[in-house]
RODO-2510 file (C-alpha; in nm, 4 decimals, decimal comma):
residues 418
     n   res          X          Y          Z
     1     x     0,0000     0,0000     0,0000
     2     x     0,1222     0,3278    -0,0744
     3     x     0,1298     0,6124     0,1363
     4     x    -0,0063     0,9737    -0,0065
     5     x     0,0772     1,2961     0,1823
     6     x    -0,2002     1,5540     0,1081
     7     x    -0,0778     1,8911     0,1863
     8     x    -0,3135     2,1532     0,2103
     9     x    -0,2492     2,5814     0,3517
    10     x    -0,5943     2,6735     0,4005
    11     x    -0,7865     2,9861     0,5048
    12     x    -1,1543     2,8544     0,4993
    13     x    -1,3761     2,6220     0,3253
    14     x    -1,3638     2,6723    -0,0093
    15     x    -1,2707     2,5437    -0,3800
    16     x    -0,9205     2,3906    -0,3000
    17     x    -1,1214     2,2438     0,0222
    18     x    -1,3794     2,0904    -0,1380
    19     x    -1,1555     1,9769    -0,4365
    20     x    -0,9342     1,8174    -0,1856
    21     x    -1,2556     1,5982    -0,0125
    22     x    -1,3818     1,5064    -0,3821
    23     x    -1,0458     1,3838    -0,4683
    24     x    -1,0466     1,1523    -0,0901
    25     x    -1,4030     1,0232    -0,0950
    26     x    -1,2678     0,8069    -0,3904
    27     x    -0,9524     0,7412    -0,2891
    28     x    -0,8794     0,3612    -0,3400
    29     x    -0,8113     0,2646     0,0429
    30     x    -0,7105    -0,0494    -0,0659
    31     x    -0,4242     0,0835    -0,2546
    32     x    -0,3366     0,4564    -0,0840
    33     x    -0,3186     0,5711     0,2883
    34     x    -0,3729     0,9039     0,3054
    35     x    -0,2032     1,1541     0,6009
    36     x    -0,3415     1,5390     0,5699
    37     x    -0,0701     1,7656     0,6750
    38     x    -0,2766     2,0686     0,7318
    39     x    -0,2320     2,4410     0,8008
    40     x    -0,5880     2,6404     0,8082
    41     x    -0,5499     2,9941     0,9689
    42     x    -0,9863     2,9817     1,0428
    43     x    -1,0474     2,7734     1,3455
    44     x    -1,3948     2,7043     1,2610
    45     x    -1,2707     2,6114     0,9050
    46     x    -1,0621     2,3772     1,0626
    47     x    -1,2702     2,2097     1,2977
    48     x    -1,4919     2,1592     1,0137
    49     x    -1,2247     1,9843     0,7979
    50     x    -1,0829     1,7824     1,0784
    51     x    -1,4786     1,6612     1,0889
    52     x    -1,4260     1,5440     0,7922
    53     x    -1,1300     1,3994     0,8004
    54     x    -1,2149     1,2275     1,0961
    55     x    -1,5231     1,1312     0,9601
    56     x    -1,2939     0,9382     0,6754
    57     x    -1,0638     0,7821     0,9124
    58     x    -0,7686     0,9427     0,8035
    59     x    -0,5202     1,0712     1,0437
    60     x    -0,3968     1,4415     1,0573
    61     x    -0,0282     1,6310     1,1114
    62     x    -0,0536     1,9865     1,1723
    63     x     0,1841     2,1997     0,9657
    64     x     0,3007     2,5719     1,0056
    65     x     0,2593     2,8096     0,7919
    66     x     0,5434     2,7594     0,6031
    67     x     0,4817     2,3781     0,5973
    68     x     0,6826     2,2701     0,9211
    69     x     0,5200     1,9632     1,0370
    70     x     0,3898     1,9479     1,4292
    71     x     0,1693     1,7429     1,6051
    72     x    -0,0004     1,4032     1,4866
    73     x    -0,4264     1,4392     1,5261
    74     x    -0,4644     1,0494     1,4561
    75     x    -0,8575     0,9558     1,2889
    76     x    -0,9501     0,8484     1,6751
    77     x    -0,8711     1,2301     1,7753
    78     x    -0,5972     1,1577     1,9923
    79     x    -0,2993     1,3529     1,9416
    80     x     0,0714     1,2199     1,9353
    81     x     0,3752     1,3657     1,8955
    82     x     0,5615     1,3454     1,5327
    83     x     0,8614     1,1651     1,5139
    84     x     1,2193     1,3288     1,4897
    85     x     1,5465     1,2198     1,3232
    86     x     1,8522     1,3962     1,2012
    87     x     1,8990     1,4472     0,8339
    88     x     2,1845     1,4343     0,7032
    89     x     2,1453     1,6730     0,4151
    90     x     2,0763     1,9842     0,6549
    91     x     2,4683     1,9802     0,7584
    92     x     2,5425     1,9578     0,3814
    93     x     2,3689     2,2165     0,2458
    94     x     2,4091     2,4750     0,5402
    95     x     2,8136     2,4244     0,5542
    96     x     2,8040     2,5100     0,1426
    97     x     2,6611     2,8549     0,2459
    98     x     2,9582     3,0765     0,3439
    99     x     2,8575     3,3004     0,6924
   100     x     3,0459     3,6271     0,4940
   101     x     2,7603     3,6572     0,2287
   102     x     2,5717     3,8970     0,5172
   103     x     2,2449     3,9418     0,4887
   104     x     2,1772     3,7513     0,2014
   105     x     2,3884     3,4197     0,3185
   106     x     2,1779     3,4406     0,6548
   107     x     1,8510     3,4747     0,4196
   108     x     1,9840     3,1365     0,2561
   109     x     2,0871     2,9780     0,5589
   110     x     1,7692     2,9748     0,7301
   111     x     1,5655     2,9078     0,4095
   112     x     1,7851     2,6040     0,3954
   113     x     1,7530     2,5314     0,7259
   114     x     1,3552     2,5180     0,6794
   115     x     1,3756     2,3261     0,3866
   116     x     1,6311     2,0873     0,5354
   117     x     1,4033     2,0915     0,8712
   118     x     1,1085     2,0029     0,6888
   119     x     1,2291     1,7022     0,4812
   120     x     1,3947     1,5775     0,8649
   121     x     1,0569     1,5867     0,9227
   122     x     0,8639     1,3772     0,6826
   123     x     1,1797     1,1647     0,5458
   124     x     1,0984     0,8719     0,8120
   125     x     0,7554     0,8462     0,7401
   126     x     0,8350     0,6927     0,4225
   127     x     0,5798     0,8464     0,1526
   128     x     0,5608     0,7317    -0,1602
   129     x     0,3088     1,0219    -0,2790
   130     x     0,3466     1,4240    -0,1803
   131     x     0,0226     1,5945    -0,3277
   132     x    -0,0108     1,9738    -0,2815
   133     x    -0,3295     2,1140    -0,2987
   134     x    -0,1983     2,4686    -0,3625
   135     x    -0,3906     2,8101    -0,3060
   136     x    -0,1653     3,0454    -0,5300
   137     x     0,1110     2,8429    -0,7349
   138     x     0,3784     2,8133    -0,6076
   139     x     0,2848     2,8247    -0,2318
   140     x     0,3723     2,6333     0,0051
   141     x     0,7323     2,6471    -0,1660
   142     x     0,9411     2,4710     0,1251
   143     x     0,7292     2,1324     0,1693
   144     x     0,7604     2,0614    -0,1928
   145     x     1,1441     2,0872    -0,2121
   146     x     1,1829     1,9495     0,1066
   147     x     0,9257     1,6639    -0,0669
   148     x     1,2280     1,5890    -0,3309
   149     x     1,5408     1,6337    -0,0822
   150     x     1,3455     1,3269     0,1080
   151     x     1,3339     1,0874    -0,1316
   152     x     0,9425     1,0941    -0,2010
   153     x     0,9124     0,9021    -0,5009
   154     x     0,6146     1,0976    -0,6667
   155     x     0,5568     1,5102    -0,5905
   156     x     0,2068     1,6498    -0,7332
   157     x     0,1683     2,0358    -0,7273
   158     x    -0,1799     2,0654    -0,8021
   159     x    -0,2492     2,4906    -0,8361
   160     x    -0,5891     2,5870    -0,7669
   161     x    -0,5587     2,9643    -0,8099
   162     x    -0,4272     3,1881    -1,0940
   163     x    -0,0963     3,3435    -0,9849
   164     x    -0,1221     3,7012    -0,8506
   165     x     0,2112     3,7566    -0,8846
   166     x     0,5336     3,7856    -1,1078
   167     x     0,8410     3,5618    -1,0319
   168     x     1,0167     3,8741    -1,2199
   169     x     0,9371     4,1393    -0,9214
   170     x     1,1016     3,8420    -0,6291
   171     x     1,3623     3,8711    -0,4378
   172     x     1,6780     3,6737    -0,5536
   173     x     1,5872     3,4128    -0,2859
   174     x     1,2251     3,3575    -0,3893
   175     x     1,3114     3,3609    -0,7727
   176     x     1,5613     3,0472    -0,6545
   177     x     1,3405     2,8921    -0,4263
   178     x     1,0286     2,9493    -0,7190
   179     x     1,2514     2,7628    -1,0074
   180     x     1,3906     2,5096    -0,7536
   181     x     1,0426     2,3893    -0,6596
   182     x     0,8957     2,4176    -0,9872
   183     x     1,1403     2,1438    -1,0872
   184     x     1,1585     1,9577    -0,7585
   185     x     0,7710     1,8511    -0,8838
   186     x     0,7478     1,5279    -1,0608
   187     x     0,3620     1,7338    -1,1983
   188     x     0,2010     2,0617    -1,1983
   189     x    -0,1796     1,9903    -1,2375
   190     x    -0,3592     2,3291    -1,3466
   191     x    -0,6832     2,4099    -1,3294
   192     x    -0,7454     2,5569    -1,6771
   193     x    -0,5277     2,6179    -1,9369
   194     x    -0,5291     2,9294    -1,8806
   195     x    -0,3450     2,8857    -1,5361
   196     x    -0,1115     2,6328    -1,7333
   197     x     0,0612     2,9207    -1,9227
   198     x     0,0612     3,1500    -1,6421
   199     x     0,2921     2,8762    -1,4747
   200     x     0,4817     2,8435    -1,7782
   201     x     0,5147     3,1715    -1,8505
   202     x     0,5476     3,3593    -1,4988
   203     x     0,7640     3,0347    -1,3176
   204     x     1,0072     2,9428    -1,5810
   205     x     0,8220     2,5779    -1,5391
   206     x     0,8779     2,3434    -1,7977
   207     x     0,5858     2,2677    -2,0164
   208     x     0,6574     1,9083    -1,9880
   209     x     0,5558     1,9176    -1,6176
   210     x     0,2211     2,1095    -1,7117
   211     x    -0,1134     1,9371    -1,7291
   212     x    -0,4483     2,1475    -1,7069
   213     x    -0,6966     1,9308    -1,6200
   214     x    -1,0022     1,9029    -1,8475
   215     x    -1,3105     1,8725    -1,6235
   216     x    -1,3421     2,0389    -1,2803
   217     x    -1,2778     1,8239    -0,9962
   218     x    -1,5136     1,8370    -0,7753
   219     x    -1,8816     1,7134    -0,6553
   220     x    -2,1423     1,7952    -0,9213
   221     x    -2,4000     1,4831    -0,8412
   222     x    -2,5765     1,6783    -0,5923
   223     x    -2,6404     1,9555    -0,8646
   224     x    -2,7650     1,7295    -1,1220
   225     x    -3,0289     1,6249    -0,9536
   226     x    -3,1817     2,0015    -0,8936
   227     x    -3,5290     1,9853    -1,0528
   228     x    -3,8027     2,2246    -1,1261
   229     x    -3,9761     2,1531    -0,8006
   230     x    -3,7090     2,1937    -0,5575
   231     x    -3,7265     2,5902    -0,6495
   232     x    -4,0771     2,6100    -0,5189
   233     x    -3,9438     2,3929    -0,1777
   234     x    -3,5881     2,6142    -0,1539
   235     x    -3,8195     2,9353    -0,2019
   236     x    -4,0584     2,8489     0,0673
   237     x    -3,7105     2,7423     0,2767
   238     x    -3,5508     3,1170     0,2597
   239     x    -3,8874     3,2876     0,2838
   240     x    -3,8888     3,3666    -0,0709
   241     x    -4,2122     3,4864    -0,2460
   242     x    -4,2844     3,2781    -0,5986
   243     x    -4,3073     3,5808    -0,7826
   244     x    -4,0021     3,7311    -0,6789
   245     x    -3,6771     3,6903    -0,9010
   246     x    -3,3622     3,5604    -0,7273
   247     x    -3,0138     3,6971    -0,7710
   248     x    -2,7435     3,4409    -0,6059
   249     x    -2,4023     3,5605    -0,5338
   250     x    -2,1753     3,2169    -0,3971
   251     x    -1,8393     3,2668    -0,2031
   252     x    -1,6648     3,3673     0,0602
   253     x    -1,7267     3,6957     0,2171
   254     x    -1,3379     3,8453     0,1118
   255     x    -1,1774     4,1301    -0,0766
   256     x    -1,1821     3,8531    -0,3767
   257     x    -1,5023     3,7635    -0,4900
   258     x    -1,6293     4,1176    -0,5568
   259     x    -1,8926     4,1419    -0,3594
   260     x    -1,8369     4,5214    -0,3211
   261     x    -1,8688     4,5270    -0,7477
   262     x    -2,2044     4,3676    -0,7185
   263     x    -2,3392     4,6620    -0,4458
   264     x    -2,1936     4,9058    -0,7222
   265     x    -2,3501     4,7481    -0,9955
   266     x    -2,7077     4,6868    -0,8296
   267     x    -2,6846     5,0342    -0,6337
   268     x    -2,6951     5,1994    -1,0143
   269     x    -2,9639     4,9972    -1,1046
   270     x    -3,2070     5,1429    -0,8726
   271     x    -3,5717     5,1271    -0,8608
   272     x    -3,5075     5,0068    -1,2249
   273     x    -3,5917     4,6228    -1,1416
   274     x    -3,7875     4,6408    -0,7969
   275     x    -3,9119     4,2885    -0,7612
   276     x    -3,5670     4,1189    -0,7376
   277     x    -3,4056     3,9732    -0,4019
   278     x    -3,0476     3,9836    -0,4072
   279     x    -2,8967     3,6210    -0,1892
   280     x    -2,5368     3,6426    -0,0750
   281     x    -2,4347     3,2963     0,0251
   282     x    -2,1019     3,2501     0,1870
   283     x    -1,9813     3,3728     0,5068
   284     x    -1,6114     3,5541     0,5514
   285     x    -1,4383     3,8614     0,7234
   286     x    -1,6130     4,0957     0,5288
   287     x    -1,9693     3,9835     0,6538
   288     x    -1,9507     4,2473     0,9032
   289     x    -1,8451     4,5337     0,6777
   290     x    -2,0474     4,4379     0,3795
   291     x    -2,3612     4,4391     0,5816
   292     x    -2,3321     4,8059     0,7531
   293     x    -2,2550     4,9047     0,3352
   294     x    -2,6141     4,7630     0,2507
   295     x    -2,7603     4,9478     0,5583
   296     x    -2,5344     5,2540     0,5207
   297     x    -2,6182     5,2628     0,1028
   298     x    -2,9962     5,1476     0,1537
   299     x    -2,9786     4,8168    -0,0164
   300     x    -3,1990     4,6458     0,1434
   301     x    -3,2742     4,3533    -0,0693
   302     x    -2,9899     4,2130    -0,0024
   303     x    -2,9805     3,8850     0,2000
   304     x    -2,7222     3,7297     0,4443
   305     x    -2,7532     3,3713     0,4248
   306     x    -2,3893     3,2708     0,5872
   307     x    -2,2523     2,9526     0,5230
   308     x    -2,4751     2,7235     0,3137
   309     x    -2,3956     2,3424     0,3646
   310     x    -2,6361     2,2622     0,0736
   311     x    -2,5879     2,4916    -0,1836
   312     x    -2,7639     2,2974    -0,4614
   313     x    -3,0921     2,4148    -0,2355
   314     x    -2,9790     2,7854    -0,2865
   315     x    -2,9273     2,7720    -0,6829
   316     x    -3,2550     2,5703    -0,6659
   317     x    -3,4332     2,9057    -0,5512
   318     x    -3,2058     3,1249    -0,7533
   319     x    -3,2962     3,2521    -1,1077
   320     x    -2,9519     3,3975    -1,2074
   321     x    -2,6011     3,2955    -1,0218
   322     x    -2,3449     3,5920    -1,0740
   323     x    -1,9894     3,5052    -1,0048
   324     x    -1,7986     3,8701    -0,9554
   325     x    -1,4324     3,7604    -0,8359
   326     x    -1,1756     3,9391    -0,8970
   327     x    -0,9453     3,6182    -0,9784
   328     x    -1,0283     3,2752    -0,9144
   329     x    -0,8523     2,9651    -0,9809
   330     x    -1,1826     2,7819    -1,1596
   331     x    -1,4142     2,9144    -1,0527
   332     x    -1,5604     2,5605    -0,9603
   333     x    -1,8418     2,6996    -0,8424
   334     x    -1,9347     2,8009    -1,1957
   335     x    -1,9501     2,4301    -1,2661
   336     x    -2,2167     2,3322    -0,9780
   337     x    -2,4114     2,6286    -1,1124
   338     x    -2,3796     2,4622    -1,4842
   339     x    -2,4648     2,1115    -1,2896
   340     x    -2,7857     2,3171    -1,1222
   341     x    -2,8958     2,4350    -1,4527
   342     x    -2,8879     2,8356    -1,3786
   343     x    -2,7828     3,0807    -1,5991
   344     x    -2,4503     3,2659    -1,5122
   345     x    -2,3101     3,6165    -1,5238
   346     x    -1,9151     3,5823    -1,4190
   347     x    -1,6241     3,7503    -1,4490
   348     x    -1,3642     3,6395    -1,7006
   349     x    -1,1234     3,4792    -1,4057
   350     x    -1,0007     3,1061    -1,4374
   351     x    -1,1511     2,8858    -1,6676
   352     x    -1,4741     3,0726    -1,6912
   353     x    -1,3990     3,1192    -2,0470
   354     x    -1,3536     2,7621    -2,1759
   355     x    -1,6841     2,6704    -2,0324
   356     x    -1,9072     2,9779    -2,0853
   357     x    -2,0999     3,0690    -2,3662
   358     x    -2,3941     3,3420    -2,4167
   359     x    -2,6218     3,0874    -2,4678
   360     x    -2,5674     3,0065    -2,0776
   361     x    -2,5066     3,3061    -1,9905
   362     x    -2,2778     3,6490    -1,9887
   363     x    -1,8718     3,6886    -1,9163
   364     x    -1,7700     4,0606    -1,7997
   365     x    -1,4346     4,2061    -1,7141
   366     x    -1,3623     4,2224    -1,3207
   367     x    -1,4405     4,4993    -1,1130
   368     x    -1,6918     4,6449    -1,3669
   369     x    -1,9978     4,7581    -1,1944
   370     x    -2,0743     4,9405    -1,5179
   371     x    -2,1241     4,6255    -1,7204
   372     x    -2,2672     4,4267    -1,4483
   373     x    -2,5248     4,6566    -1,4439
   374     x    -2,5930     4,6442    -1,8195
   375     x    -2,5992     4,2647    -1,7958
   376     x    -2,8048     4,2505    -1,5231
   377     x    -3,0768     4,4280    -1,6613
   378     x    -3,0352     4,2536    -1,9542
   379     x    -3,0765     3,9270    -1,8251
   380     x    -3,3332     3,9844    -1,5655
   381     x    -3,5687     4,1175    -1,8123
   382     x    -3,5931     3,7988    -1,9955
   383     x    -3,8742     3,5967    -1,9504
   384     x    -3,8812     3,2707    -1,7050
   385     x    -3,9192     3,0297    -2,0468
   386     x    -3,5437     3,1721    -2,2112
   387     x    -3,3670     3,1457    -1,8649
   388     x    -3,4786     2,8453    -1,8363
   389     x    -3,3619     2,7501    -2,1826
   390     x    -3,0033     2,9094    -2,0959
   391     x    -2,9955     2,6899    -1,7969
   392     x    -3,0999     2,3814    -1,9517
   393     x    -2,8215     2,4645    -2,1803
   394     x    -2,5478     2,4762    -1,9236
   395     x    -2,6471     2,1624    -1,7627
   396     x    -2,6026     1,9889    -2,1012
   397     x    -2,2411     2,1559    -2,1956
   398     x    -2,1070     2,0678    -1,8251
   399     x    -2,2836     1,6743    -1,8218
   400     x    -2,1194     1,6284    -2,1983
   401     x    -1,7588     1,6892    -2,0101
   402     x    -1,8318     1,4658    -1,7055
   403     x    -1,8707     1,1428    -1,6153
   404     x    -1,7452     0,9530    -1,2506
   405     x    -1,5183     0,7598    -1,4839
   406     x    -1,3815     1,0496    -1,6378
   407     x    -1,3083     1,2529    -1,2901
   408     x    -1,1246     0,9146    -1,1398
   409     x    -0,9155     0,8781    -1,4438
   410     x    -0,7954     1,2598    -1,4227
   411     x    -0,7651     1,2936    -1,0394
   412     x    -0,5216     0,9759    -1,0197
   413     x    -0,3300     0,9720    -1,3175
   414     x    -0,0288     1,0898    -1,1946
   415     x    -0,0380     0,8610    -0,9167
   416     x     0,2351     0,6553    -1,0756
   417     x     0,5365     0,7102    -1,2545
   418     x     0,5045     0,8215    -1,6110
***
């Protein structure tokens, strides 16, 4: 049986989370034995993966932030403390780096050092398998070298975000550290092509090492099975009047995901489209700000739902889904909305344009409250019978691309050597 490290630097529950759950629900036990080695800065978002992990059976290691492993929380929820052994390569390495470089050798020595202290760390436990579910590529940059100074057979960087930034405007150190771990991988999984050539271009990667994956992978059979009738049970559920149109905005309550955009863009619209109830369903730092805006700017048809476990329920009520993030990695949310059948306004982040098309919906530039207004109007003022259509149309593009058999294939294709 092979073992598989999962990796994961995590801020809340959201698409690298749930992509990370889809990929260990079917996990062949049989054959892998997965260890989480998790960082999450959100306690609650924590307790709520360890749940799950629990839940699974499969054990935990906290990690700091920079991917130093601690403490073991074994599937039983005991906690036991992580082995240590001396690694030879730390003396190596740090006795190459003269002490007279200053400020810039000490830099190197204790990036070393963490590297060096990391792959101490995980060397005895004998993985075969280091997958990291990244945020931003190439975070977190010292567990995957470390992964390759240990002797893991097999190291998966699996990027869920677009990169924000440009290996160009680094410091010497990082541009070093950013090239060694980009060929330290034995993969780079991407979520859209798009991402792929941001990697290749921005990292130096080589293209070799580069997959984007073809469908998104996460849970969509929930989505699927959204009918016609479950919008007159979600509508009765969030107090909803039939008659009312429904305007769903999905994510996290953070500087990302444009919520601030949306108030812009439905602030101009005015009394221009009075019957319309505007659902923000996610929960985040920003609630608290975001909610004295719509008080403070008199938008009062704006809802707070917080965090929605079922959120195939909430497109069920919606009408139109509008995705307004700045950046995303997918989004894969835009997918379950496809799965849902719901027509979508997004933002051209991700991979939004290799799945959307205007008969499903519209793509705008981010942070344009100008044309989400335009768009807005535009679609709201079609009748129920064409968004309908346009939703029966993205259901069909997204089921065409996947299939269980398909999603196993791609999640654990890389699982052996090429």
């Amino acid at each position: 049986m092979k073992k598989v490290a999962y990796f994961l630097v995590s801020s809340g529950i959201g698409g690298a989370e749930h992509h990370l759950l889809a990929i260990l629900r079917r996990l062949d036990r049989a054959r892998y034995a997965p260890t989480i080695y998790l960082y999450c800065s959100n306690e609650e978002a924590k307790n709520r993966l360890i749940l799950e992990f629990s839940q699974m059976k499969i054990s935990v290691r906290f990690i700091s932030l920079e991917g130093v492993p601690g403490k073991v929380l074994v599937n039983n929820g005991t906690v036991s403390d992580s082995k240590k052994r001396q690694f030879p390569a730390k003396q190596l390495v740090l006795s190459l780096l003269p002490e007279e470089l200053g400020l810039l050798g000490a830099t190197v020595r204790d990036e070393a050092h963490l590297v060096c202290k990391i792959a101490r760390l995980i060397k005895p436990e004998q993985i075969d398998i280091a997958y990291f579910v990244h945020t931003w590529y190439p975070t977190p940059i010292h567990p995957v070298i470390a992964s390759w100074l240990a002797g893991i057979p097999i190291r998966i960087s699996d990027s869920q975000l677009e990169a924000t930034f440009d290996i160009r405007e680094s410091s010497l150190v990082q541009k070093v550290l950013t090239i060694m771990a980009g060929r330290c991988v034995t993969c780079i999984k991407t979520i859209s092509r798009r991402s792929a050539e941001v990697v290749n271009r921005r990292f130096w990667v080589p293209k070799a090492k580069v997959r984007a994956v073809s469908i998104p992978e996460i849970e969509l059979g929930q989505f699927f099975k959204v009918k016609d009738i479950d919008r007159v049970l979600a509508r009765k559920k969030f107090g909803i009047a039939h008659s009312q149109r429904i305007v769903t905005v999905p994510g996290r309550l953070s500087p990302e995901k444009g919520h601030d955009v949306f108030m812009d863009a439905i602030e101009k619209l005015g009394c221009e489209l009075p019957g319309v109830v505007y659902l923000f369903a996610g929960d985040g730092p920003l609630r608290k700000k975001l909610q004295e805006q719509v008080i403070s700017r008199g938008l009062d048809r704006i809802r707070f739902l917080g965090f929605q476990q079922d959120m195939a329920m909430v497109f069920a009520a919606s009408d139109i889904v509008v995705i307004p993030s700045f950046f995303e990695g997918g989004p894969y949310v835009l997918a379950e909305v496809m799965a849902a059948g719901r027509p979508i306004i997004s933002t051209d982040v991700g991979f939004v344009r290799e799945l959307m098309s205007n008969d499903i919906g519209r793509v705008i530039p981010p942070g344009d409250s100008g044309s989400l207004r335009l768009v807005l109007k535009e679609l709201l003022s079609l009748d129920d019978s064409v968004l309908c259509r346009m939703g029966q149309a993205a259901r069909s593009k997204i089921s065409l691309m996947y299939s269980e058999e398909k999603l196993r294939n791609q999640m654990f294709q890389f699982y052996s050597p090429s």
